[in-house]
C-alpha positions as CSV (number, residue, x, y, z in Angstrom):
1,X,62.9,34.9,-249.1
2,X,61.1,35.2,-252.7
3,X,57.4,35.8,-251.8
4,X,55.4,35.5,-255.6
5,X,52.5,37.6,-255.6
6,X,51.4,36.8,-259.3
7,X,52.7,34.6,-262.0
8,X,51.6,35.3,-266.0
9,X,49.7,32.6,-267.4
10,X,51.4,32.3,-271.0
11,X,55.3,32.6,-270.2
12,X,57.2,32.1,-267.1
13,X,57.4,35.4,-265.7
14,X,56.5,36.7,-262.2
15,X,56.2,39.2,-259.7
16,X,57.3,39.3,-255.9
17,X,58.9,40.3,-252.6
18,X,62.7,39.4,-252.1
19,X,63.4,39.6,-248.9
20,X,66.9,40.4,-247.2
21,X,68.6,41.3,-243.9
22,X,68.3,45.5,-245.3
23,X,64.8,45.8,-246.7
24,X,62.8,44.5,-249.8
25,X,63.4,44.2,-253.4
26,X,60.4,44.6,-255.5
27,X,60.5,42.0,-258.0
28,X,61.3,41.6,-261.3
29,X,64.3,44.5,-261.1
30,X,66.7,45.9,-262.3
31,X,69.7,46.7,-259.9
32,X,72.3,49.8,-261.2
33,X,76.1,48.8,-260.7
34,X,78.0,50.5,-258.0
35,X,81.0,49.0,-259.0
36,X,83.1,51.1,-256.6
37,X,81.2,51.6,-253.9
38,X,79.0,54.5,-255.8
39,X,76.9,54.5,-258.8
40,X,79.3,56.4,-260.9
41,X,78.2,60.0,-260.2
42,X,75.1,59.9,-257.7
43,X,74.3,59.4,-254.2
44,X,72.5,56.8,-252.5
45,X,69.4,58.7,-251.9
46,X,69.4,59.7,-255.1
47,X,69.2,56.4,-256.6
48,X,66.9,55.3,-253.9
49,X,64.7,58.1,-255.0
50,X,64.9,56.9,-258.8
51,X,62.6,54.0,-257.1
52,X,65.2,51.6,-256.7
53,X,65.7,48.9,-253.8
54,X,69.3,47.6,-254.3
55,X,72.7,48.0,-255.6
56,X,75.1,45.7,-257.2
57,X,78.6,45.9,-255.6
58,X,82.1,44.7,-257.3
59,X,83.8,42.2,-255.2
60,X,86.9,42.5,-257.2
61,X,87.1,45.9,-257.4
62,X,86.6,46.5,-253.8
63,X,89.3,44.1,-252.9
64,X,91.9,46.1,-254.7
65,X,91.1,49.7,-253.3
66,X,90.0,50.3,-250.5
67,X,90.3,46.8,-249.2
68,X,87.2,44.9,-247.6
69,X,89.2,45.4,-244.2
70,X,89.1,48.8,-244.7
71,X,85.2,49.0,-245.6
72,X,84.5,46.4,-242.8
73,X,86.1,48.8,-240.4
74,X,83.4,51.9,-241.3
75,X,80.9,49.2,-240.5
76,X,80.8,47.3,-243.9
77,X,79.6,48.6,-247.4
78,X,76.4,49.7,-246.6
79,X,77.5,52.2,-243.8
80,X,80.8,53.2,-246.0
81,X,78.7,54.3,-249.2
82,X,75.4,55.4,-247.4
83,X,73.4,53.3,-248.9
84,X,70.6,51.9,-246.5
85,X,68.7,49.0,-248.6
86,X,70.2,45.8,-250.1
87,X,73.1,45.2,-251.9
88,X,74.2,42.1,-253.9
89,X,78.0,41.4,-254.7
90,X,79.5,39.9,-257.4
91,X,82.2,37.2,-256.8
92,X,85.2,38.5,-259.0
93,X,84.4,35.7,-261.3
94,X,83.5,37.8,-264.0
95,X,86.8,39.3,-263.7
96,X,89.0,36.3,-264.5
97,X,86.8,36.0,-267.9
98,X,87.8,40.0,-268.8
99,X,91.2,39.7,-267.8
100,X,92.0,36.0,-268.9
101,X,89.7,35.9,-272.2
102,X,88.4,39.9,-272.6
103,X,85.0,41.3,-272.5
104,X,82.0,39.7,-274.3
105,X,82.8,43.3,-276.8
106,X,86.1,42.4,-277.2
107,X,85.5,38.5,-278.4
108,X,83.2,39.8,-280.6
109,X,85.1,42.4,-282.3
110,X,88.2,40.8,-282.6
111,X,90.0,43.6,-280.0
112,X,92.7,42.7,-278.2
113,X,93.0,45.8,-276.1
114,X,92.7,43.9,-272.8
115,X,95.8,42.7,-273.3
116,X,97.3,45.8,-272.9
117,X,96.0,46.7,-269.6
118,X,98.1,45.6,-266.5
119,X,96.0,42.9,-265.2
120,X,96.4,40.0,-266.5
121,X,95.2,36.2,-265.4
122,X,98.6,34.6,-264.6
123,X,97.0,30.6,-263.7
124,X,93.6,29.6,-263.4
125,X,93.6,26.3,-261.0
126,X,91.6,24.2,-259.1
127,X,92.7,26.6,-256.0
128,X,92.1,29.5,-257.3
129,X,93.4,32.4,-259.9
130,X,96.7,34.0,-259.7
131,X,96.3,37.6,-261.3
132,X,98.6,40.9,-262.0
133,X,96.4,44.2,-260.3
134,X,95.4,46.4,-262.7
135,X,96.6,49.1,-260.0
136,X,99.6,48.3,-259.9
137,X,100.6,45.4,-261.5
138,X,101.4,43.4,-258.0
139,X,100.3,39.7,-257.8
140,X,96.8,38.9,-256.4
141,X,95.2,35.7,-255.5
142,X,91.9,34.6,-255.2
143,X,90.0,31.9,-254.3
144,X,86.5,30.6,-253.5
145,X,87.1,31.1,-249.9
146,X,88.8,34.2,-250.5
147,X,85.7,35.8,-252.3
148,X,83.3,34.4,-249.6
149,X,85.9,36.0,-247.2
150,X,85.7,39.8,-248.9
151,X,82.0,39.7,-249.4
152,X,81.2,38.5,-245.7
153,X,83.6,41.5,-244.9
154,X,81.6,43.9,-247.4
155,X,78.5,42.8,-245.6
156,X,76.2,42.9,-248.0
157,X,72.8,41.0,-248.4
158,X,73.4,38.7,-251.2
159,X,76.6,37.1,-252.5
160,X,77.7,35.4,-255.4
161,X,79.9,32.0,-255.4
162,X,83.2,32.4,-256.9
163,X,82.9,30.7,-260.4
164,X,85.0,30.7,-263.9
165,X,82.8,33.0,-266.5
166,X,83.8,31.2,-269.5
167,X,83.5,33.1,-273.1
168,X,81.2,31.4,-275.8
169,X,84.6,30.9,-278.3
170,X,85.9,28.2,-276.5
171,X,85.2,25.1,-277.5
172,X,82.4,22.1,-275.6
173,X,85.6,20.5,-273.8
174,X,86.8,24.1,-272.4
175,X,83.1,24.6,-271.3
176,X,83.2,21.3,-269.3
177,X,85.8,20.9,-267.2
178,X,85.4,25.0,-266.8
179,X,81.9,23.9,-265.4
180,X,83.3,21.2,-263.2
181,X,85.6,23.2,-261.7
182,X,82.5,26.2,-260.7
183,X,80.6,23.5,-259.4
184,X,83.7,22.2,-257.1
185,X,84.0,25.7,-256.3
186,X,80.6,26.4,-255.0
187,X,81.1,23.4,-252.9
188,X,83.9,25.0,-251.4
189,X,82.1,28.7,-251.3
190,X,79.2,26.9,-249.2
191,X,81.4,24.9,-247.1
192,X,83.4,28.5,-246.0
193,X,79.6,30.1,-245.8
194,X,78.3,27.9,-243.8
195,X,80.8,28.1,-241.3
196,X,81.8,31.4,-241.3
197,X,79.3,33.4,-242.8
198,X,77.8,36.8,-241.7
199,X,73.9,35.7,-240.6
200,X,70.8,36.7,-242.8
201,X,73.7,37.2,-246.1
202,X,71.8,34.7,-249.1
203,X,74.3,33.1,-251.2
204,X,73.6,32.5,-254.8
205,X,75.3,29.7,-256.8
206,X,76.1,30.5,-260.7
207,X,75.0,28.7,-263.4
208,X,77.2,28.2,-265.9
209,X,78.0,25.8,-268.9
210,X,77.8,27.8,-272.2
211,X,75.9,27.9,-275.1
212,X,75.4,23.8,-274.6
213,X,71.9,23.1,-273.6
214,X,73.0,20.1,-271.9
215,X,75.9,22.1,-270.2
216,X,73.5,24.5,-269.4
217,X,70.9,22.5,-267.4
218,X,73.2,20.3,-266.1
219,X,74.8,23.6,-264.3
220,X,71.5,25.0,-263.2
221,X,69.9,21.5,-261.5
222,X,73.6,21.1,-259.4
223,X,73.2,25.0,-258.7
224,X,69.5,24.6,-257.4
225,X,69.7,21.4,-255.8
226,X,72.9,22.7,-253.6
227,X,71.1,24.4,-251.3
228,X,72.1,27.9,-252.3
229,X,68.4,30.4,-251.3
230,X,69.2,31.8,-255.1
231,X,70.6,31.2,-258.9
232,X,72.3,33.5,-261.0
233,X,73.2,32.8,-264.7
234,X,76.3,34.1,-265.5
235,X,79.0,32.8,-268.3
236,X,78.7,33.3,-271.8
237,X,75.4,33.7,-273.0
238,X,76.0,33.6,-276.6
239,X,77.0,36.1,-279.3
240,X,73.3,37.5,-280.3
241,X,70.2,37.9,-278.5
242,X,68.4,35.1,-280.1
243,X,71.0,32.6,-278.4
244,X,71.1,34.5,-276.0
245,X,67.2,33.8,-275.0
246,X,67.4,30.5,-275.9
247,X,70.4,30.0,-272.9
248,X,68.4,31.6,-270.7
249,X,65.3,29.6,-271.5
250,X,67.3,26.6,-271.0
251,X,68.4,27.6,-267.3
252,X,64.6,28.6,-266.2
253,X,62.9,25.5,-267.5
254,X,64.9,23.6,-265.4
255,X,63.9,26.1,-262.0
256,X,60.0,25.1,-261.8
257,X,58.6,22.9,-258.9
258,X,60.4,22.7,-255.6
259,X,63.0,25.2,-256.9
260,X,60.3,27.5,-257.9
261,X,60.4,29.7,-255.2
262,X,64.8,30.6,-255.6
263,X,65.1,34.1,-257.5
264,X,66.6,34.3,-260.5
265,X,69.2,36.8,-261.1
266,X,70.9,37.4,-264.8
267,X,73.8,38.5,-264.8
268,X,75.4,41.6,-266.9
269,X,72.1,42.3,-269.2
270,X,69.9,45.4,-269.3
271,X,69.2,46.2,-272.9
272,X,65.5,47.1,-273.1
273,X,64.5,44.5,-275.2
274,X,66.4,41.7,-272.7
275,X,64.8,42.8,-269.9
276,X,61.3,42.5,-271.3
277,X,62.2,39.2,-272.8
278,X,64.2,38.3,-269.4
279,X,61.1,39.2,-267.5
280,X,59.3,36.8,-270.2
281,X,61.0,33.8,-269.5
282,X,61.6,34.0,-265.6
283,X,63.6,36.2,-264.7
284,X,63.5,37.8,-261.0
285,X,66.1,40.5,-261.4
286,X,69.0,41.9,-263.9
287,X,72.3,43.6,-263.4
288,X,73.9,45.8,-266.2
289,X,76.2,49.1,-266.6
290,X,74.6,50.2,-269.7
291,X,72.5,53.1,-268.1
292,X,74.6,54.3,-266.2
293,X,77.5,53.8,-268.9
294,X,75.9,55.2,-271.5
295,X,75.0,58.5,-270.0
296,X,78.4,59.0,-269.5
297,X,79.0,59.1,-273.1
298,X,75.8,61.3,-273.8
299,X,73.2,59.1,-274.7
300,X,70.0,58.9,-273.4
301,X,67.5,56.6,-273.0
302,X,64.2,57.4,-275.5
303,X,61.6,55.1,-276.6
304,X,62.8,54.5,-280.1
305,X,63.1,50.5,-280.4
306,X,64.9,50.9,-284.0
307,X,67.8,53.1,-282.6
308,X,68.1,50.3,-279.7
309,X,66.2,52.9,-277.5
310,X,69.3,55.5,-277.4
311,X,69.9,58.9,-278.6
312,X,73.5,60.2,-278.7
313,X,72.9,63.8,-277.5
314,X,77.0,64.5,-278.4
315,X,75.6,64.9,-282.2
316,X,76.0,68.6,-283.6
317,X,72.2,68.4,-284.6
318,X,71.3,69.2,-280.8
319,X,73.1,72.3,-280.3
320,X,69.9,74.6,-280.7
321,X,67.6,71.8,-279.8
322,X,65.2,73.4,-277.3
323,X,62.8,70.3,-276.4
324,X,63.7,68.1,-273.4
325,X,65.8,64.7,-273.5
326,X,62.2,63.1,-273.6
327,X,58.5,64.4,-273.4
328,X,56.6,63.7,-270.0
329,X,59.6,62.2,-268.5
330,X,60.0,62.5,-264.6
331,X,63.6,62.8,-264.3
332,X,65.3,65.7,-263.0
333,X,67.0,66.9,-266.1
334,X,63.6,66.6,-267.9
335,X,61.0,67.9,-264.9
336,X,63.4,70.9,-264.5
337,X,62.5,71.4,-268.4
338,X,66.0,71.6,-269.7
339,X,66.6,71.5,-273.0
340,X,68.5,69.2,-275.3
341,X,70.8,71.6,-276.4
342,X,72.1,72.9,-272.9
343,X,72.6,68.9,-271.9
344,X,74.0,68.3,-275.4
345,X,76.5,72.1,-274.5
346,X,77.2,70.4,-270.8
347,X,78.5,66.7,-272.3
348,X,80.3,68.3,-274.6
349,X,82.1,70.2,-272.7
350,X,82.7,67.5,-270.5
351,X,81.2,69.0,-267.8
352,X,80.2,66.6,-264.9
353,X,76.7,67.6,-264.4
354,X,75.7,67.1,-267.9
355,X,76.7,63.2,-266.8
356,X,75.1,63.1,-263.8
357,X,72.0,64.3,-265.7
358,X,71.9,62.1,-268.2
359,X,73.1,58.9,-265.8
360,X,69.6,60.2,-263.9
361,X,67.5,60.4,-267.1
362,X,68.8,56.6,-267.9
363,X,68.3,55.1,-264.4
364,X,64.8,56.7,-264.5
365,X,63.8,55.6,-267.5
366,X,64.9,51.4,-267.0
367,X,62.9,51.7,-263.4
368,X,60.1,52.9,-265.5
369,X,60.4,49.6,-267.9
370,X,60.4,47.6,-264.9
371,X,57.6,48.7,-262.7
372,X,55.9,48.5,-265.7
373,X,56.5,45.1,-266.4
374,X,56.0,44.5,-262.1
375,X,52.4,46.2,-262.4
376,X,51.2,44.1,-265.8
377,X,52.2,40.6,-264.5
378,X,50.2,41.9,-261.1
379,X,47.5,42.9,-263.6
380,X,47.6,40.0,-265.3
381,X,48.5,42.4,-269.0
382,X,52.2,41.7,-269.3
383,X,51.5,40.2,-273.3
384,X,49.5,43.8,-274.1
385,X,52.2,45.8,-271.9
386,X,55.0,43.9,-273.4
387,X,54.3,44.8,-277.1
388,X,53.5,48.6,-276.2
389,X,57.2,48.3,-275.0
390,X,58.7,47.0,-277.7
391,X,56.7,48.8,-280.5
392,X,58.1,52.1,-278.3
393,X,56.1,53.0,-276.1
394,X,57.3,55.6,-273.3
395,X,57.6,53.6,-270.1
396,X,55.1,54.8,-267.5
397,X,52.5,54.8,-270.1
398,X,52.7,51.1,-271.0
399,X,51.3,49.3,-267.7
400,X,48.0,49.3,-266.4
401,X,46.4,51.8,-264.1
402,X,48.3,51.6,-260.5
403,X,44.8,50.7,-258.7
404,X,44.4,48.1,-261.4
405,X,48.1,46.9,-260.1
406,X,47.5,47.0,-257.0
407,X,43.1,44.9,-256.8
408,X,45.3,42.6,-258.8
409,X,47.6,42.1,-256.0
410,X,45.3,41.9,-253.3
411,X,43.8,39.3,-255.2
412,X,46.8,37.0,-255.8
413,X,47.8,37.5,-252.3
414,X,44.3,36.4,-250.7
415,X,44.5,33.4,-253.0
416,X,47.5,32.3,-251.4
């Protein structure tokens, strides 16, 4: 399934070949969100021709509207959005922790808007979760079978165990018997799987446990040593990066010898900085709607690490800026040689191209941060290619030569 081509010598990072029943993810990755069956704004080929090999799907979402017996009956996901490669689904775990708890944002922050919304977390049980739709406010249930059930109907390559996504507020006792009850849930997600599970979808477990190292590992052995071809770390992660890194380190030390081989996906993190840290300590590929998100809302993605690698392109500044988004960029809006100005004019004005432009510019521009990160660990330069990231370097400038890449590969390869 996860073929490693080269591993770096100094941290824990690697590159490879996951392999699934629609194609090949080049590994590490980073997968855009099509929550809804689209990445907001594009099509398929259009993020396949971005360079990427697979979408992330949301299992919760889908359930709602259309329905996964509606999708299953245009011949599952893939054939409904026109998208030919992989796709890995979520489990609508991360779902209970918005509605029940709030986002990540809103702990932090102190908001309470989520509470305001129509869904809502009635019970969380050993069964399952009893929630209010957002659509419409009607009662929902969902359980592990239930989420094996939609993403078997969805079809797509990978899924996710159901599993509670506790926040980091709660206390060590919350953390716990939350734990306990994800890991008595992927019991029951493997059981369903097993028996009636499409052939050739992976399932990953979840690691959970919180910002408790001993939590932590404790979740990520049971995950490995289920069975499950793949781990994901999901739950709270902690409320700054340098936690945040430390969690994750705690999850991948425990993934060496015979459970070397499982990819490694984190869950909800794409920030530039994380994903070159992420790649550092193990990490096989990411998930995260900040690209896409954030071109939305008119900012693109620049190599400027002290501005968090964003420029907000709504400011009044750019009206009669004539240079591109960003210099020697590859992306549509900047290889047609449009200006800042007439993207910053477009946003403004809410028109939808200006978003589509600017959701391009940011997909191309994290692709670019990870096949540079692919082509140094294949090189065997991801400490030199690392820093020229994060001292701002434009991406597709910071990797080694492509035939350097690629005699580095050919090497690994014949050594194995």
């Amino acid at each position: 399934m996860l073929d490693i081509l080269a591993r770096d010598p100094a941290t824990r990072a690697r590159a490879g070949l996951l392999h699934t029943a629609h194609g090949t993810v080049r590994t590490p990755a980073f997968v855009p969100l099509a929550t809804k069956a689209t990445v907001k704004g594009l099509l398929g080929p259009e993020v396949a021709d971005l360079g990427y090999d697979m979408v992330l799907g949301n299992t919760f979402h889908l359930f709602l509207d259309p329905g996964p017996e509606r999708i299953a009956g245009f011949g599952g996901l893939h054939d409904f959005m026109g998208w030919e490669r992989p796709i890995i689904t979520d489990s609508g775990g991360f779902q209970v922790f918005s509605m029940g708890h709030g986002t990540v944002a809103d702990e932090i922050k102190g908001s309470r808007k989520h509470a305001d919304r129509l869904g809502k977390v009635v019970s969380i049980g050993d069964d399952g979760v009893r929630f209010r739709s957002y659509l419409d406010g009607s009662d929902k249930f969902m359980a592990p079978e239930t989420s094996m059930e939609i993403q078997t109907r969805l079809g797509s390559d990978i899924a996710l165990v159901f599993d509670e996504c506790t926040p980091f507020h709660v206390d060590r006792d919350y953390t716990e018997r939350s734990t306990e009850r994800t890991h008595r849930w992927l019991e029951r997600c493997l059981a369903w799987h097993g028996e009636h599970g499409a052939p050739g979808q992976l399932v990953y477990g979840i690691s959970q446990g919180g910002v408790y190292e001993d939590l932590r590992k404790q979740s990520t052995e049971v995950i490995a040593a289920s069975g499950t071809p793949g781990v994901a770390i999901g739950g709270s992660l902690g409320a700054e990066k340098a936690q945040m890194y430390e969690v994750v380190d705690w999850a991948t030390s425990v993934l060496g010898g015979e459970h070397e081989a499982k990819p490694r996906h984190l869950l909800g993190i794409g920030e530039i900085d994380d994903l070159v840290r992420g790649v550092e300590l193990g990490i096989d590929s990411f998930d995260c709607a900040m690209p896409t998100r954030l071109g939305r809302h008119g900012v693109a993605l620049v190599p400027e690490p002290a501005k968090r690698w964003r420029v907000d392109l709504t400011a009044g500044r750019f009206k009669d800026d004539h240079g591109p988004i960003m210099d020697e960029c590859p992306c549509p809006a900047c290889a047609l040689g449009l200006s800042r100005g007439y993207v910053r004019y477009l946003v403004h004005s809410r028109e939808l191209t200006g978003m589509r432009l600017l959701t391009l510019h940011n997909l191309a521009f994290v692709q670019r941060v990870m096949a540079d990160l692919r082509g140094a660990i294949l090189a065997g330069t991801l400490a030199e290619t690392a820093r020229a990231l994060r001292d701002g370097a434009p991406p597709g400038t910071a990797a080694p030569p492509v035939g350097a890449a690629r005699r580095s590969a050919r090497v690994v390869v014949d050594e194995l």
